[in-house]
MIKOL-347821 format. One record per residue (C-alpha): residue in three letters; x, y, z. Coordinates in steps of 0.02 Angstrom, whole numbers, padded with zeros to 5 digits, always signed. Layout:
<atoms>
ALAXYZ;...
</atoms>
This chain:
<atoms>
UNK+01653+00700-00806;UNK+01470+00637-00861;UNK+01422+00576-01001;UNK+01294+00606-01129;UNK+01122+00579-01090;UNK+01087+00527-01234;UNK+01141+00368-01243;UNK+01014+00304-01117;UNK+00856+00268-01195;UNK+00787+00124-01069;UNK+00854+00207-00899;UNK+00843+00358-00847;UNK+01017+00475-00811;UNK+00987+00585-00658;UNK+01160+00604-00601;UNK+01191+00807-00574;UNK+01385+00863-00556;UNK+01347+01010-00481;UNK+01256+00933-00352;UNK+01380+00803-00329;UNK+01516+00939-00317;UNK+01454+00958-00162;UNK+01483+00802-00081;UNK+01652+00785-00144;UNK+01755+00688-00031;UNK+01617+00619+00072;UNK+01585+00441+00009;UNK+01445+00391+00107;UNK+01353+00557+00068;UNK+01365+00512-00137;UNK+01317+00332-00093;UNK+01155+00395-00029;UNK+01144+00518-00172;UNK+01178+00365-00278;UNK+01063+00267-00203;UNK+00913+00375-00213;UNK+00948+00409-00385;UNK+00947+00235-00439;UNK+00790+00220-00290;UNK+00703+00342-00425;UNK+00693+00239-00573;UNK+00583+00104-00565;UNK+00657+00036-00711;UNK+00822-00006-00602;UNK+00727-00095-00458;UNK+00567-00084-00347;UNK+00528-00030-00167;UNK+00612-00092-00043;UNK+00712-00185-00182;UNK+00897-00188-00217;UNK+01061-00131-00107;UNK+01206-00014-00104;UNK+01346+00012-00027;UNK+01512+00091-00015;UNK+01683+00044+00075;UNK+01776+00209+00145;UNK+01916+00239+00276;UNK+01857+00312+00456;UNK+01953+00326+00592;UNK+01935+00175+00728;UNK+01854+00246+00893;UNK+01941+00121+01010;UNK+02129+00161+00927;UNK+02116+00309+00812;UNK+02176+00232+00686;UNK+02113+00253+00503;UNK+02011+00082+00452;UNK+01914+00049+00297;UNK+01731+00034+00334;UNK+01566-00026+00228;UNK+01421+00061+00220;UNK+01278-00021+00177;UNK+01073+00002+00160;UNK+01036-00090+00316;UNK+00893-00219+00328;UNK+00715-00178+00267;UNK+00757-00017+00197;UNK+00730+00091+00019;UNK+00863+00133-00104;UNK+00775+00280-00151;UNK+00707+00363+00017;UNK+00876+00312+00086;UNK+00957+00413+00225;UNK+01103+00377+00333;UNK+00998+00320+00479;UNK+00946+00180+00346;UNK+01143+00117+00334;UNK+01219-00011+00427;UNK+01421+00018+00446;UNK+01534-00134+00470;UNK+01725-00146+00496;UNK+01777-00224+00313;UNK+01914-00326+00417;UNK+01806-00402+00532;UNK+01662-00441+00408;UNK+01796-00549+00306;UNK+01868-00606+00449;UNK+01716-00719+00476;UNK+01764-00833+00343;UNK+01871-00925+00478;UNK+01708-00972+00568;UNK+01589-01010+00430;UNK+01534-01194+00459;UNK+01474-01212+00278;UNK+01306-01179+00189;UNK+01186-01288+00304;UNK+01225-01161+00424;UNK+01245-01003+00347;UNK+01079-00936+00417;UNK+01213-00914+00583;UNK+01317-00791+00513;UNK+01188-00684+00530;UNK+01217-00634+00711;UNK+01392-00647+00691;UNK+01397-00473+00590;UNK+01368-00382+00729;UNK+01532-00423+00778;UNK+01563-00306+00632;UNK+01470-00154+00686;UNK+01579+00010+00670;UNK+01460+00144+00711;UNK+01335+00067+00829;UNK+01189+00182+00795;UNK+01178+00116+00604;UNK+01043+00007+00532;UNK+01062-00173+00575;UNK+01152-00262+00414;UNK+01030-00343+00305;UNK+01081-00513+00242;UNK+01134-00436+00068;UNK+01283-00399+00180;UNK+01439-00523+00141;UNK+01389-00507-00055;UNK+01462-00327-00031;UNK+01596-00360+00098;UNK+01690-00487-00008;UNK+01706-00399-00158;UNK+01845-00281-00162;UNK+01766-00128-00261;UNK+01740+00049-00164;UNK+01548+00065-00212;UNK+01443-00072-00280;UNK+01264-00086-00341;UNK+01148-00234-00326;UNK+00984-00187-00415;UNK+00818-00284-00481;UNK+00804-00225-00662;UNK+00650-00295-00764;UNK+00783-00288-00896;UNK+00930-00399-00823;UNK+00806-00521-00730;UNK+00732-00561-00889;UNK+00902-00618-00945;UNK+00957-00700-00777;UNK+00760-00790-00789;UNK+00786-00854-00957;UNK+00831-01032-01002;UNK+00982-00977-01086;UNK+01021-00830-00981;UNK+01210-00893-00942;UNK+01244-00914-01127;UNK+01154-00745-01176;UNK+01239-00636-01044;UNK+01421-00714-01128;UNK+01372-00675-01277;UNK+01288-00483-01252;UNK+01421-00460-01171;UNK+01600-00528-01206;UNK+01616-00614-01060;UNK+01634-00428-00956;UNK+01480-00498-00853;UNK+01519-00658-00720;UNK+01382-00770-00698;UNK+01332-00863-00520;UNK+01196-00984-00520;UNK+01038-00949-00414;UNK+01085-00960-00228;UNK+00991-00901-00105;UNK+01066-00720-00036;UNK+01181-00743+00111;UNK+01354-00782+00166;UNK+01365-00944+00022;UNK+01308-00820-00128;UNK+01452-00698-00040;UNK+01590-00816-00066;UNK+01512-00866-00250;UNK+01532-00692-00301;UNK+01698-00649-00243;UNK+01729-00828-00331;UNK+01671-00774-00493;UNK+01772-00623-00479;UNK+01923-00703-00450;UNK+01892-00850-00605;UNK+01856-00674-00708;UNK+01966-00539-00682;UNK+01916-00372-00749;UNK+01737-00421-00772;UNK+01622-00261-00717;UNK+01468-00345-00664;UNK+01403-00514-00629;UNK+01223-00580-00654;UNK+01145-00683-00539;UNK+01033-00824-00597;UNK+00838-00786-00560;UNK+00906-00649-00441;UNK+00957-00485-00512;UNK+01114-00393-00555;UNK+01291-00339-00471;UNK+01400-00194-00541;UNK+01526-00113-00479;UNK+01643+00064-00475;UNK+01791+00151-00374;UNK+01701+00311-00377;UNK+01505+00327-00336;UNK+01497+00402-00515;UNK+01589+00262-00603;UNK+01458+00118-00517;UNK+01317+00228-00557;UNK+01357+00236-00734;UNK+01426+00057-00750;UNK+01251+00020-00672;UNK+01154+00126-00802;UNK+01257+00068-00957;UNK+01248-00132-00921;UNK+01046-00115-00897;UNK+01011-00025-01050;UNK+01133-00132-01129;UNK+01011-00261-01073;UNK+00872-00175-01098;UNK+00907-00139-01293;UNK+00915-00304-01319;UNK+00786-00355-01256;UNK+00683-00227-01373;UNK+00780-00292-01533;UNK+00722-00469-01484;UNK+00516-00429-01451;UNK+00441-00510-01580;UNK+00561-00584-01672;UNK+00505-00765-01616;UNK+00335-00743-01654;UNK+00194-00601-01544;UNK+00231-00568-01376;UNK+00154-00693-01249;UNK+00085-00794-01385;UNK-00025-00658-01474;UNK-00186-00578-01398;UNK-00315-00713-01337;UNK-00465-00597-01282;UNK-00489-00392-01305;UNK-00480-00298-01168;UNK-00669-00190-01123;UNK-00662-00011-01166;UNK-00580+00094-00994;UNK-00740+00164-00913;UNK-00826-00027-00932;UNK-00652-00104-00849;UNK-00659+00008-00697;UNK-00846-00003-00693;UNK-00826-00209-00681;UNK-00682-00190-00580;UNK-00781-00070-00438;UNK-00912-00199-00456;UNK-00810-00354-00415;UNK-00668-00294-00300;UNK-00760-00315-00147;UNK-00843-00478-00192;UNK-00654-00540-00189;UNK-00617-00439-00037;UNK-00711-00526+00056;UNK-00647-00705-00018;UNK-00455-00634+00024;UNK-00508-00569+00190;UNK-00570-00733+00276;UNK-00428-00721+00385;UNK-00381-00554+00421;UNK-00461-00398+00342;UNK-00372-00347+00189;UNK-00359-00196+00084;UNK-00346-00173-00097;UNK-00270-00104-00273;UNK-00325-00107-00450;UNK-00243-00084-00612;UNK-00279-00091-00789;UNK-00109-00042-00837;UNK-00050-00066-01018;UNK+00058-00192-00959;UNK-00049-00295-00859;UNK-00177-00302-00982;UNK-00066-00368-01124;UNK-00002-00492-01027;UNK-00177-00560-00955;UNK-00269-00545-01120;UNK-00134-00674-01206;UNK-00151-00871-01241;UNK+00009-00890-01148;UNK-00085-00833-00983;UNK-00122-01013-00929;UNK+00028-01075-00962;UNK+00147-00915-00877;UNK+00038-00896-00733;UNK+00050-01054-00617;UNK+00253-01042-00638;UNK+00255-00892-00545;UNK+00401-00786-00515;UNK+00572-00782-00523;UNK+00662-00654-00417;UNK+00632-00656-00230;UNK+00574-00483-00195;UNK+00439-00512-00316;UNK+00369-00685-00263;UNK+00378-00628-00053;UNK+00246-00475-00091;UNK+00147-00578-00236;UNK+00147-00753-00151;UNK+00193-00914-00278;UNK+00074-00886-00405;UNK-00092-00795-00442;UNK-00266-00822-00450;UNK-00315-00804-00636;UNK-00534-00777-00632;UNK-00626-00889-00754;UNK-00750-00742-00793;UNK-00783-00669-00971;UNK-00722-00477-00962;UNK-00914-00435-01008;UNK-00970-00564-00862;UNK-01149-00482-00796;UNK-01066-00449-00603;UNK-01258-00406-00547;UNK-01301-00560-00439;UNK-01209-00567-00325;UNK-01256-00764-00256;UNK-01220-00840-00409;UNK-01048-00737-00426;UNK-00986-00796-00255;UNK-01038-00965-00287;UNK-00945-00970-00463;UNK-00799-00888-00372;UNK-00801-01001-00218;UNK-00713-01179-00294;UNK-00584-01034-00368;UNK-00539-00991-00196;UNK-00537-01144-00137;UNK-00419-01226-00254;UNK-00312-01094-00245;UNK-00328-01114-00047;UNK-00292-01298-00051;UNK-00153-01270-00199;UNK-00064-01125-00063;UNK-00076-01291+00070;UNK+00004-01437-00039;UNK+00150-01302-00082;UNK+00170-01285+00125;UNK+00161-01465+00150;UNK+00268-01515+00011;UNK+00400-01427+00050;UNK+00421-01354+00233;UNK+00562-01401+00355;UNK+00542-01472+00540;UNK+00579-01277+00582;UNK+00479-01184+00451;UNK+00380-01079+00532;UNK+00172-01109+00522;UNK+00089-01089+00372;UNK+00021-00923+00328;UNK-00114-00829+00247;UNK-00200-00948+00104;UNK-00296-00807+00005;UNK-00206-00761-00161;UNK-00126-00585-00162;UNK-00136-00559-00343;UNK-00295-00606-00431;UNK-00313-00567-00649;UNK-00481-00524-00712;UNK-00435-00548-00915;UNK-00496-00401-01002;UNK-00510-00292-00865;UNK-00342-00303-00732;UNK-00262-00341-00586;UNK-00303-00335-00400;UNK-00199-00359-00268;UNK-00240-00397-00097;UNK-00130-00366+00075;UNK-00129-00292+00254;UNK-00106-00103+00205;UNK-00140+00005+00039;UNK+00057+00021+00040;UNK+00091-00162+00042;UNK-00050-00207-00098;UNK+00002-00062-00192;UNK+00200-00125-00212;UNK+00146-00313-00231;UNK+00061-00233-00400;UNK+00205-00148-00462;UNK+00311-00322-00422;UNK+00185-00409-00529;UNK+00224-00275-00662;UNK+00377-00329-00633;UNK+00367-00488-00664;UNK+00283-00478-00799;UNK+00395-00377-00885;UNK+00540-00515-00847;UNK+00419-00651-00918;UNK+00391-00546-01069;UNK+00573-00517-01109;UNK+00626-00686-01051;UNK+00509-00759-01175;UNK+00560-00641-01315;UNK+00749-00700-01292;UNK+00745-00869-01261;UNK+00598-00965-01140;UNK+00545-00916-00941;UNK+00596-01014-00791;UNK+00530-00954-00625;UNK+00606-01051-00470;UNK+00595-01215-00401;UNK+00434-01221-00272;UNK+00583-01294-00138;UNK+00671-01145-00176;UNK+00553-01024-00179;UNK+00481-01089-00006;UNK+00644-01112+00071;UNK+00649-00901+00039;UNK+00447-00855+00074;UNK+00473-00970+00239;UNK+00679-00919+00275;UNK+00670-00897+00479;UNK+00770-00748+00455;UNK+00620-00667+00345;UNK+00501-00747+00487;UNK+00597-00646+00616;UNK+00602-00490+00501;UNK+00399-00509+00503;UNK+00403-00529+00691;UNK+00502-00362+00709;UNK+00388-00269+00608;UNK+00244-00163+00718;UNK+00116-00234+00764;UNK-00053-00183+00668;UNK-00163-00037+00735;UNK-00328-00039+00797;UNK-00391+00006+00624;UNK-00278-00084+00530;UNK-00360-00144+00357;UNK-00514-00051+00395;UNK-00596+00096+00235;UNK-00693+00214+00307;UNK-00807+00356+00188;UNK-00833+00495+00295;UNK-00952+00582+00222;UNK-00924+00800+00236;UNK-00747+00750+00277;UNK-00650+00899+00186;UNK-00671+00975+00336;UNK-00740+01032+00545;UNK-00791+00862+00619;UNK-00781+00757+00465;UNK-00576+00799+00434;UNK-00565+00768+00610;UNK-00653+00587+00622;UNK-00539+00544+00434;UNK-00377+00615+00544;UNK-00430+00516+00691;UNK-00461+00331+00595;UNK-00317+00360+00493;UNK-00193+00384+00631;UNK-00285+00220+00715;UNK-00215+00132+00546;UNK-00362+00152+00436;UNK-00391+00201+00253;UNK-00524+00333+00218;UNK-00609+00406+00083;UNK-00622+00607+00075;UNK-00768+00678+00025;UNK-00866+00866-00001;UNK-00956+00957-00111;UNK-00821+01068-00119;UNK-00694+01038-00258;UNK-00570+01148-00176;UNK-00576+01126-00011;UNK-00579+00949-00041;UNK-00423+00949-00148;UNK-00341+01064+00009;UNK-00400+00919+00128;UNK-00311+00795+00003;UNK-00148+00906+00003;UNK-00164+00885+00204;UNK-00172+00717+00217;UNK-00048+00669+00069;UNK+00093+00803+00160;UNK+00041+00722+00366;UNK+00004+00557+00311;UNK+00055+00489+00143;UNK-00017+00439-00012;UNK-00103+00286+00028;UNK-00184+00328+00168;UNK-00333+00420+00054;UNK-00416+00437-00080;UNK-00550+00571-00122;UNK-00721+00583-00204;UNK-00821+00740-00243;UNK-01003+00697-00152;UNK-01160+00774-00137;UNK-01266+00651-00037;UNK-01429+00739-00118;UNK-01348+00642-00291;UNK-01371+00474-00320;UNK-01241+00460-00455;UNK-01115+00531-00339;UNK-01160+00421-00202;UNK-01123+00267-00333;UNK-00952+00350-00390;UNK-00898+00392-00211;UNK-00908+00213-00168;UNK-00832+00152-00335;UNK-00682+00269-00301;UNK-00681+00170-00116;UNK-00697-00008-00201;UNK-00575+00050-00353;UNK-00426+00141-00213;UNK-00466+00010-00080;UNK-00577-00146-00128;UNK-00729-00097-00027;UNK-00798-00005+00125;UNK-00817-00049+00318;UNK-00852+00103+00422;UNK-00964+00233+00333;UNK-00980+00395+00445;UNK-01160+00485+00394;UNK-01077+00661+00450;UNK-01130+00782+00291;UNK-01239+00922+00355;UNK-01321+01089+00363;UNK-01434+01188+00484;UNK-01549+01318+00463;UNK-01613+01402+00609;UNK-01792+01509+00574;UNK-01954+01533+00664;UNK-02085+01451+00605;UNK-02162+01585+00474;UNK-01995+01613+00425;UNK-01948+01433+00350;UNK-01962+01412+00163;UNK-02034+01234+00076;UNK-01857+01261+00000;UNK-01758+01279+00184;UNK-01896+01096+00235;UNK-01848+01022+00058;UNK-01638+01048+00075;UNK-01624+00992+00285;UNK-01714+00828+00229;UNK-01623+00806+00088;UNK-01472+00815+00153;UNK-01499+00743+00328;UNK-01629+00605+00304;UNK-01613+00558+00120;UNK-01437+00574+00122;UNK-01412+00476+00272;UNK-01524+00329+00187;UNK-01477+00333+00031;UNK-01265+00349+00081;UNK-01313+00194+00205;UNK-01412+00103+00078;UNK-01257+00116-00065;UNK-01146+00062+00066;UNK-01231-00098+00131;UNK-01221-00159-00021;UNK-01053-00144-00038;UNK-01038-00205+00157;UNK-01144-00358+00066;UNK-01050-00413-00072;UNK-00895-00414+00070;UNK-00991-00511+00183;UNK-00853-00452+00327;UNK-00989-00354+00418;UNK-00958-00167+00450;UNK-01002-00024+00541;UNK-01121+00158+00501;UNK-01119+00297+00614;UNK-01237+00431+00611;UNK-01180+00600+00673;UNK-01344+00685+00732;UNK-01365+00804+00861;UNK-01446+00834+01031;UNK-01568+00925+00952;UNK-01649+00751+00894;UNK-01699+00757+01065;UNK-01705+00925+01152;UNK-01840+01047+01092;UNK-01791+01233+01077;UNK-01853+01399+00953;UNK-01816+01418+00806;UNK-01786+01245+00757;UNK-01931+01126+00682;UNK-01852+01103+00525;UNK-01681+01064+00595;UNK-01736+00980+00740;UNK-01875+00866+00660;UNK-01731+00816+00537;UNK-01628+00765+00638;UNK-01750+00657+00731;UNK-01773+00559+00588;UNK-01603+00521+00580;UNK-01594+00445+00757;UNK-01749+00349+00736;UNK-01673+00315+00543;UNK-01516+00242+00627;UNK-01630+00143+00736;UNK-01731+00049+00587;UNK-01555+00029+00499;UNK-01479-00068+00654;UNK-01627-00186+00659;UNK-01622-00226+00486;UNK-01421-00234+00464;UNK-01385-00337+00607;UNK-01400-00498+00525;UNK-01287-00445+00414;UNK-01155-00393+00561;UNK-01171-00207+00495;UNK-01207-00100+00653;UNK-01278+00067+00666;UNK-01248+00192+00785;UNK-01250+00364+00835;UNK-01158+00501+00915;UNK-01256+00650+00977;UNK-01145+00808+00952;UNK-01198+00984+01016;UNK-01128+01161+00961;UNK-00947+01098+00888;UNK-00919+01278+00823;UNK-00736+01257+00782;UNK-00700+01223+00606;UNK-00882+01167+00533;UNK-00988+01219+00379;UNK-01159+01231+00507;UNK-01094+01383+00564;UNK-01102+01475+00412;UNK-01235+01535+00310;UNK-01332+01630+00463;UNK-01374+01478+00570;UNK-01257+01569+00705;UNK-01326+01715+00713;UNK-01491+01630+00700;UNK-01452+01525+00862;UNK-01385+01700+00962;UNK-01541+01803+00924;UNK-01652+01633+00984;UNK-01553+01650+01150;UNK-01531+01829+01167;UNK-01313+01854+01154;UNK-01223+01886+01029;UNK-01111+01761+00907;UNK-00962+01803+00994;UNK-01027+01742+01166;UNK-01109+01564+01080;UNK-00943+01432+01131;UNK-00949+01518+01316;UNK-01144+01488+01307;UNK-01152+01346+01263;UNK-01016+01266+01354;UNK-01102+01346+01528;UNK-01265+01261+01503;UNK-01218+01099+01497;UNK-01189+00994+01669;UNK-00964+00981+01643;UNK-00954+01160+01588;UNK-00827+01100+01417;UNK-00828+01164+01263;UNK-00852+01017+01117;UNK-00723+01000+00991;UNK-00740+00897+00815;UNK-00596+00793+00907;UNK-00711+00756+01041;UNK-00843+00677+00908;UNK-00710+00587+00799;UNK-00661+00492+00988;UNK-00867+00462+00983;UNK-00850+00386+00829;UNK-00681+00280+00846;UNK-00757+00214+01029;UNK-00902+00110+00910;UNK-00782+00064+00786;UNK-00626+00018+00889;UNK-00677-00152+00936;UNK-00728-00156+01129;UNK-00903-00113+01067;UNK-00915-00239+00901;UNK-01076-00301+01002;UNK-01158-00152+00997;UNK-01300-00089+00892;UNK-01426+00034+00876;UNK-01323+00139+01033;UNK-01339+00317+01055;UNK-01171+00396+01116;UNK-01202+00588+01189;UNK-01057+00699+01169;UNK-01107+00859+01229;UNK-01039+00918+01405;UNK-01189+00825+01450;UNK-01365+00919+01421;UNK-01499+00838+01539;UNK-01641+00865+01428;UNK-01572+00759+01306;UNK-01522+00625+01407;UNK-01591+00471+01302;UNK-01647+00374+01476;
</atoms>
């Protein structure tokens, strides 16, 4: 049944007979295996991009009788995480049926609703509008993917000409139309002017193939693209280097990420004058050839051509008039050079809105650029979530690559501004937006949680992440940092983290854990001082080395950590937030405790001088007061326990009971009662509040602030 692998060079063949052995005879289980096959390769199309579908009998639930019936990946969904719950399943009849009704392409938009006339099984997906390009064709399972490859044809001045002639006329061509029920009926047009044809390319769009077995369209799929694909690589080159030739060299890799952690929250805070953003780097191969060429200037301001990639990477980018070598270190002259950049682009964003929106467009949106190229060094992009900014990179990938082969072949052609508005703008992707959750609390917020592999730390990370924030792991530990990473990758996913080894005694990791936050996310906003140790001794027993490590770690690391992240908090100029975790014994007196206690002292009256200096800069400083969170935290070890039993006389075993029975509400404190601490200052009820000391400790009188 398969074939050889080997003729696949430029896609990659996944298919498994055993495995689809197994499905036989259920079609909608191999079009999800299909799917997520195809879903796997990014080659064959992006997240989020492309469609599937197959057509299958089932038997009616109103008469019994057998009726054929499309599934399809329903609206806003990914080929390759695909499930069933991700389908939408019409009646085939009923679908086609609606031809009778259609009032023409002014008001196609219409039709929409009208397919839910067409639901069979009414707990499916609801239909995306990809729909009626499936429905009308008669073919049991069909394939409608965004390969680099094909779009570079289908982008290409000559692409009609050059898909007749690669090949034979076995590929239809349809003009770019905007998906819905019109580019249905042009398809199932084409089909029927070409008989026999087993794919057809869309102009600017993507590709359409086609099988009567899930096996057949998966290969028929694989075989046109690297057909296409091929091609293209015969072609690089041939009319003259690729994107004109190199312009400018690109700076060695450690100097790109080192300007790149530099500037990426200078333009942070540009992008996030309307709603905080978060961000993504790359100095991929591919972006870097591409950004270091002389046909930058001209490529650039075209923009895109397929509509996936323009609605994550907006029109057009913002290309940075800086040298790759550009000293980043003053930071007033580098926002004003950067200023009339964002600007322009601003104003350039408006005209596009004004030119061409409708009486019903919806109101204008974000301004900000989501893509912005740093020649010589990469790419950021810029949106609501790490997700989000993450895919609108590997779009622009995309488009590159279709703007490299294009070029190679014959000459670019993005779309029409109308066109591409009358898509970004479509009311049905407005209402699509509208359905979409609304943002959490934390939503576009980084937090660096320092000590966060693990006791109150993990628990503050868990806490702002589930709120919709981003955070930065850190420890000493490379281990148990990795295991935290493992935690939150499994329970959360992999942008919601990334992770630095820090020891706040170390400068230099103090300057690499917030160039892994600027590199992973563009910046900081919320910086939890949390790291710790105790050491509990009488008086002759403490060691110059047991004074020298608590205020290292608790009163230079707190500084230092809050100094390196200020000026990060700076160069944003969004404001921000540091919260000191410091303990009721800043406050309460007890044996056995003048190194730890006089530490932590200086960290609440630290946190004090902070907030008075910071405020202007709408950074605010606060602190939550823990006392004896036992479960789960580093202070415990290393003797400090048994050091805190023999001051009061029990054992180590009776310390949580202790403890919990000397304060006034008799509770136990958990690191989830300090990570609520922390989220109450950073949630937004108390944005007006600085210099605050929050108690969290069953309440202990005697360190009652007032």
């Amino acid at each position: 049944m398969s074939v050889s692998t080997q003729q696949f060079k430029h896609v990659s063949y996944l298919w498994d007979d055993a495995k689809a052995a197994e499905l036989a005879g259920d079609e909608v289980a191999l079009l999800i295996y299909r799917s997520n096959l195809l879903g796997a390769d990014l080659r064959l199309t992006n997240y989020g991009g492309g469609n599937t579908s197959c057509k299958a009998m089932a038997k009616d639930p109103l008469t019994g009788a057998e009726t054929e019936v499309m599934w399809i990946k329903g609206s806003g969904g990914d080929i390759g995480t695909l499930k069933k719950s991700g389908l939408a399943a019409l009646y085939v009849d009923r679908l086609r049926s609606l031809k009778n009704v259609y009032r023409g392409v002014e008001h196609e938009d219409e039709m929409v609703e009208l397919f839910n006339h067409s639901i069979f099984d009414l707990n499916s997906k609801a239909p995306s509008i990809d729909t009626p390009l499936h429905g009308f064709l008669p073919f049991k399972h069909i394939d409608h993917l965004h390969p680099d490859a094909a779009i570079a044809i289908a982008a290409a001045k000559d692409g009609r000409q050059i898909t007749q002639d690669l090949f034979g006329g076995t590929i239809g061509w349809v003009e770019w139309k905007k998906p819905g029920f019109e580019l249905g009926l042009q398809l199932k047009a084409c089909l029927d002017a070409n008989p026999g044809i087993r794919g057809i390319m869309l102009g600017s769009h993507g590709l359409f193939t086609w099988g009567d077995t899930a096996y057949e369209s998966y290969i028929n799929t694989l075989e046109v693209i690297e057909k296409c694909a091929e091609y293209l690589e015969q072609n690089y080159g041939k009319k003259g280097p690729i994107f004109g030739g190199q312009k400018i060299e690109s700076l060695p890799k450690e100097e790109r990420l080192k300007q790149a952690a530099a500037l990426a929250p200078i333009l942070r805070g540009f992008c996030s004058s309307k709603q905080s953003m978060i961000g993504h780097f790359t100095d991929d191969e591919r972006v870097l050839e591409y950004i270091n060429s002389n046909d930058l200037e001209r490529l650039a301001p075209m923009g895109t051509s397929c509509p996936d990639h323009f609605l994550r990477t907006k029109i057009s980018p913002l290309v940075l008039d800086l040298e790759p070598a550009a000293d980043l270190s003053d930071v007033k002259a580098l926002k004003e050079k950067l200023t009339p950049a964002f600007e322009a682009y601003r104003q350039m964003y408006t005209d596009y809105y004004i030119t061409c929106k409708h009486p019903n467009s919806p109101a204008i949106r974000d301004t900000n650029p989501v893509v912005i190229l740093y020649p010589g060094v990469g790419m950021f992009t810029f949106s609501k979530d790490k997700q989000t900014a993450r895919v609108a990179a590997e779009f622009y990938i995309n488009a590159i690559n279709v703007m490299k082969g294009s070029e190679a072949i014959s000459e670019y052609t993005s779309l029409p501004r109308q066109e591409a508005f009358d898509i970004e703008y479509w009311l049905l992707e407005e209402a699509k937006l509208q359905r979409m959750p609304k943002p959490k609390v934390l939503s576009g917020r980084i937090a660096l949680i320092t000590g966060s592999a693990g006791g109150i730390g993990k628990a503050i990370a868990k806490k702002f992440v589930e709120e919709g924030a981003v955070v930065i792991l850190n420890d000493m530990n490379a281990e148990r940092l990795e295991s935290a990473g493992e935690e939150f990758k499994k329970t959360y996913g992999k942008d919601s983290y990334g992770t630095a080894i820090l020891d706040v005694t170390k400068s230099t990791d103090i300057k690499e854990a917030m160039d892994t936050a600027a590199l992973t996310f563009g910046g900081v906003d919320i910086v939890i001082n949390n790291a710790g140790l105790s050491i509990s001794k009488t008086i002759e027993g403490h060691t110059e080395k047991d004074w020298d490590l608590l205020y290292d770690v608790l009163v230079k690391g707190q500084f230092f950590v809050t100094q390196a992240a200020t000026e990060v908090m700076r160069k944003q100029d969004i404001g921000g937030d540091v919260i000191n975790i410091v303990s009721k014994n800043a406050l309460v007196s007890g044996p056995n405790n003048a190194g730890y206690g006089s530490a932590k002292a200086a960290q609440l009256h630290l946190s004090r001088l902070n907030a008075a200096e910071l405020g202007a800069d709408r950074i605010r400083v606060n602190v939550v007061n823990p006392d004896a969170v036992i479960s789960d935290s580093n202070i415990w070890a290393g003797g400090w326990a048994e050091g805190r039993a023999k001051a009061y006389g029990i054992t180590v075993a009776e310390l949580p009971a202790y403890y919990a029975k000397r304060t006034l509400l008799n509770e136990i404190i958990l690191p989830e009662d300090i990570a609520n601490a922390c989220f109450a200052f950073v949630g937004g009820l108390l944005k007006k509040s600085t210099g605050n000391v929050l108690n969290v400790d069953g309440g202990v009188a005697m360190a009652f602030v007032r």
